[in-house]
C-alpha positions as CSV (number, residue, x, y, z in Angstrom):
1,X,-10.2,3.1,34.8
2,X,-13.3,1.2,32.9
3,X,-14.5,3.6,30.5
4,X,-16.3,1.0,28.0
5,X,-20.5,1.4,29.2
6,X,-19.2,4.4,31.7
7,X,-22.7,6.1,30.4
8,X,-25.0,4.0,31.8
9,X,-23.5,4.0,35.4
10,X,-24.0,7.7,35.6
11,X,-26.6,9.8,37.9
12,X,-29.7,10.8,36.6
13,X,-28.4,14.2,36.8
14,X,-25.2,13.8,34.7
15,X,-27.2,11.6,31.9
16,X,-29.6,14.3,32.1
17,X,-26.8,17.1,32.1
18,X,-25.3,15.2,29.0
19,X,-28.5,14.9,27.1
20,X,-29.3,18.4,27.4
21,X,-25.8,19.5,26.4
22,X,-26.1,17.1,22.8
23,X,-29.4,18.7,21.9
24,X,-28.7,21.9,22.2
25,X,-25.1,21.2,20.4
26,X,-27.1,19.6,17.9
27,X,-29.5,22.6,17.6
28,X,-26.2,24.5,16.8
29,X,-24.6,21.9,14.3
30,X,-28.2,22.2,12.1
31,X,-28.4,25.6,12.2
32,X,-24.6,25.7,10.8
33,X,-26.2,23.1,8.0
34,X,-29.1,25.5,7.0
35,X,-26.7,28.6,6.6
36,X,-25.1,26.3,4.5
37,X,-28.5,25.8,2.2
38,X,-29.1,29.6,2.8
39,X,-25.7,30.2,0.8
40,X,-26.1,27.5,-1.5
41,X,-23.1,25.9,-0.7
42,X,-24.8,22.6,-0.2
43,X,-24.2,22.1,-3.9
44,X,-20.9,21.7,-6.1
45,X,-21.9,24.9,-8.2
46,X,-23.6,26.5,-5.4
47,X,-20.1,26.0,-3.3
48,X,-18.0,27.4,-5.9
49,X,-19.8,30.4,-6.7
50,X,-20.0,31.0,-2.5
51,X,-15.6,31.2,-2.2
52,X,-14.8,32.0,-6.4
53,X,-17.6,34.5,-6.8
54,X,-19.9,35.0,-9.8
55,X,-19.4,38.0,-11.1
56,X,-18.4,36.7,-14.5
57,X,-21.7,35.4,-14.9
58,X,-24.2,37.3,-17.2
59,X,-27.3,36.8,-15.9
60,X,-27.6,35.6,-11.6
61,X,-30.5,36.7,-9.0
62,X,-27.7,37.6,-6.3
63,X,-23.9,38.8,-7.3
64,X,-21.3,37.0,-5.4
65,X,-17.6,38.1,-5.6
66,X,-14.4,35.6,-4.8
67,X,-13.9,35.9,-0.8
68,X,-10.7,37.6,0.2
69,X,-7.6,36.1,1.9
70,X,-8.9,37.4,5.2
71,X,-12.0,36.4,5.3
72,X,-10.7,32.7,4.1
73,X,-8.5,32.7,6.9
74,X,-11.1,33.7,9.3
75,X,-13.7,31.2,8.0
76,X,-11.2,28.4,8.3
77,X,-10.2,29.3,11.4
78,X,-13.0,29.4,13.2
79,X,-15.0,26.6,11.6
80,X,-11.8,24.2,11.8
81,X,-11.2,25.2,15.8
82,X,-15.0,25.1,16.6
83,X,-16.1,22.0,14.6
84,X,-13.1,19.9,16.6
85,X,-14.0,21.4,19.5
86,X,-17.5,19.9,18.9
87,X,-16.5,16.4,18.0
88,X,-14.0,16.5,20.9
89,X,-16.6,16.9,23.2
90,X,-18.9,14.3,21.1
91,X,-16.1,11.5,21.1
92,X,-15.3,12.2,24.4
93,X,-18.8,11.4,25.1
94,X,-19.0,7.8,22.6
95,X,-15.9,6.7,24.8
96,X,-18.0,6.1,27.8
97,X,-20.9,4.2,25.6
98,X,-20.8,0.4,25.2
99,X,-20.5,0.3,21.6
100,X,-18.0,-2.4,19.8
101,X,-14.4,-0.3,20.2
102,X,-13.8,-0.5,16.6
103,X,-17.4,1.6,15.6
104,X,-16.4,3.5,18.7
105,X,-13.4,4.4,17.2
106,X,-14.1,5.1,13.8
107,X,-17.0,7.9,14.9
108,X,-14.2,9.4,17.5
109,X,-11.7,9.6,14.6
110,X,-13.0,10.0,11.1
111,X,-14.5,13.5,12.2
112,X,-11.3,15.1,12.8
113,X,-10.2,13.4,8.9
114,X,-13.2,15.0,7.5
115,X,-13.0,18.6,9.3
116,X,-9.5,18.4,7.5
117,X,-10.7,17.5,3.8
118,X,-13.6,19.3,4.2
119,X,-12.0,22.7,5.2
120,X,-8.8,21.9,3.3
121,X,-10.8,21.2,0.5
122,X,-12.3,24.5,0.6
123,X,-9.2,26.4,0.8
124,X,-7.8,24.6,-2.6
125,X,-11.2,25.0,-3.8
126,X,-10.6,28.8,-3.6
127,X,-7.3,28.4,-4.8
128,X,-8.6,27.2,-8.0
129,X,-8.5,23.4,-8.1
130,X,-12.0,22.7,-8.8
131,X,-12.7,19.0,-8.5
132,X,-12.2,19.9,-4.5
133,X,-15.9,20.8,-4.5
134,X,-16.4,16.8,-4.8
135,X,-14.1,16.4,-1.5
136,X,-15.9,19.0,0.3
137,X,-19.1,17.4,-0.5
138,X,-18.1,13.8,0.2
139,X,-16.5,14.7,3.2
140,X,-19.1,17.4,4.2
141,X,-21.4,14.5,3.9
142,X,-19.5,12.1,6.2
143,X,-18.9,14.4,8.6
144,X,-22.5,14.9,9.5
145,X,-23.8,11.5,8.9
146,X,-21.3,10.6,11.8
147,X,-22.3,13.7,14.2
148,X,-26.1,12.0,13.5
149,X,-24.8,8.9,14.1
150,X,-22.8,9.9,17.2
151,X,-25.3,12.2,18.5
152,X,-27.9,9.5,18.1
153,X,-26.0,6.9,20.2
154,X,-25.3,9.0,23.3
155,X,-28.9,10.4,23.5
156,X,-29.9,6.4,23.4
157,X,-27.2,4.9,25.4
158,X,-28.2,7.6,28.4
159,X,-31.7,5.4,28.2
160,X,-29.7,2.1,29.5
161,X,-29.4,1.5,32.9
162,X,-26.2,-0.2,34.9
């Protein structure tokens, strides 16, 4: 089976099916991104206050306390199940585009690194090791630059035609 350029031999229906489904995912991904900013997470002091708490902080508009093992475990859990499941579905769909294999590649694969360090990252963050903020952010970064990127390249490959 030829999967290289499958997306532009598709039915108006599916391409329209497919675009529809990588919006609205992307609606969810950015809404994920500004409860990020809403925490202040998208910051190294910002993300380390959010999981180690701030209560030994004098003066701070909002108290924040250091997040308990459960609620660790839940957030990892469900961000590292839901976030693959999203760039399963995304690389499943930059499989079928006619991009050079080794691009193709890299935006199928690095996500899955980055969901990894990023969510790894925050667990040692919360363990105490604080340079990890500066993997979570680098990788943080990465990770979305390639869901743009990805994103990007379906919604305009489902332009081509045969």
């Amino acid at each position: 089976m030829k999967l290289d350029g499958l997306i532009h031999t598709l039915p108006r229906y599916i391409k329209l099916f497919i675009a529809a489904f990588v919006i609205v995912m992307s609606i969810g991904y950015y809404t994920g991104l500004q409860f990020v900013r809403q925490t202040e997470s998208d910051n190294p002091s910002g993300m380390v206050e959010n999981y180690l708490g701030n209560e030994d902080v004098e003066e701070v508009a909002v108290m924040k306390f250091k997040k308990g093992e459960y609620e660790m475990l839940t957030l990892l859990h469900s961000h590292i199940l839901s976030i693959s499941f999203i760039f399963f579905f995304l690389g499943g769909l930059i499989m079928i585009t006619s991009l050079p294999k080794k691009l193709k590649g890299f935006l199928m694969i690095e996500p899955f690194v980055s969901i990894i360090f990023t969510f790894g990252g925050i667990y040692l963050l919360w363990k105490g090791i604080l340079w990890m903020k500066w993997v979570v952010m680098i990788s943080g970064i990465l990770m979305t630059a390639v869901y743009i990127v990805g994103a990007l390249v379906v919604l305009f490959q489902l332009l081509k035609r045969k």
